[in-house]
N, C-alpha and C positions, 0 to 999 in steps of 0.2 A: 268612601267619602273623603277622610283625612288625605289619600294618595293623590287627589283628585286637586284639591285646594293646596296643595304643594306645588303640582303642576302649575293652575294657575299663577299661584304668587310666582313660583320663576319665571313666571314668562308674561307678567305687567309692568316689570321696573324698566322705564327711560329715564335715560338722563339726558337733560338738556343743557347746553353751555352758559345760556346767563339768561336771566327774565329780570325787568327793572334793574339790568346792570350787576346782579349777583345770581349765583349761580342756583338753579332752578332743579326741583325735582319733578316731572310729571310721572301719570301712569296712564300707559297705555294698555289696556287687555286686550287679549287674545296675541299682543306681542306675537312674534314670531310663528307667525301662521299655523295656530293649533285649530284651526278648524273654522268654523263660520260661525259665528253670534252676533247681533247686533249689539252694538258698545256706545253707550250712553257715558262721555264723559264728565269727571266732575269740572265746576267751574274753573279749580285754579288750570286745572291740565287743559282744557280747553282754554284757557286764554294763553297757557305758553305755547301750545301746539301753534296756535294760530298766529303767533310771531314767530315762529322757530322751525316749523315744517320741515322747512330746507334744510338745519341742522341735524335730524335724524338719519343715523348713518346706515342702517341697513335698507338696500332697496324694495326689498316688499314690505319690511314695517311702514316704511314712506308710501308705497302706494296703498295700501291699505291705512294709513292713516288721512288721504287728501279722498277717501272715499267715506271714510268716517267723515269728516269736515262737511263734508255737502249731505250727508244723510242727518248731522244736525240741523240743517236749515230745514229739513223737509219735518223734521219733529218739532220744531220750532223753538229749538234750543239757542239758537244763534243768528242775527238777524243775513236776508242773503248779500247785505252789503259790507258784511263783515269778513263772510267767506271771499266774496269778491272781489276783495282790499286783499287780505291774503293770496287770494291765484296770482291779481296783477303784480304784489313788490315777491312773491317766493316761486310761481311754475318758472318764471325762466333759467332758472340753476336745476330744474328738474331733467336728470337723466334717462328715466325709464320712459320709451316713445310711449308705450300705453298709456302711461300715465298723464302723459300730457296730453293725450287724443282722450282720454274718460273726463278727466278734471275738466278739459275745453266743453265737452257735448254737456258736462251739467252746467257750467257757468251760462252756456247757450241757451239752456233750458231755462236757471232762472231768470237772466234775462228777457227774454219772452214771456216767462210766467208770470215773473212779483214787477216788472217793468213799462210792458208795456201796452198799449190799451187802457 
């Protein structure tokens, strides 16, 4: 168990370069792709996440972090106008093509979904 929770703590610390203009600490788990869980962020790391995406320098903690973002809207942790404010000012500095074809089909989604009808 103890070897287990060592693994994790190494591999949820991000750092982000500044939130409200000082420099920020989020955490993101499962960090660097140790497996599959679904990650339920805390409030502060989800609201720097969602100004800062783009800052995140390793490419699959980025894409695994813009698929986290929209599996909180589906839990209803963050509203979809919020992720959607995010895709519009941070997918266009995104490098990884899947990521910007997965991010697209979900913002596709809730747009159709929470929008319209």
């Amino acid at each position: 168990m103890e070897d287990n929770l060592n693994l994790a703590l190494d591999a949820i610390e991000n750092t982000c370069k500044f939130y409200k203009g000082r420099p920020g600490l989020a955490y993101f788990p499962n960090a660097n792709n140790k497996g599959y869980c679904r990650v339920v962020l805390d409030p502060i790391s989800l609201e720097i996440f969602l100004s800062s995406v783009d800052q995140v320098q390793d490419p699959a903690d980025r894409s695994y972090l813009w698929r986290t973002l929209a599996d909180h809207v589906h839990m209803e942790k963050i509203k979809p106008e919020a992720f959607l404010e995010c895709v519009n000012s941070k997918l266009g500095s995104e490098t990884v093509e899947l990521s910007i074809q997965i991010t697209l089909e979900k913002s596709l989604y809730m747009l159709n979904h929470f929008f319209v009808g």
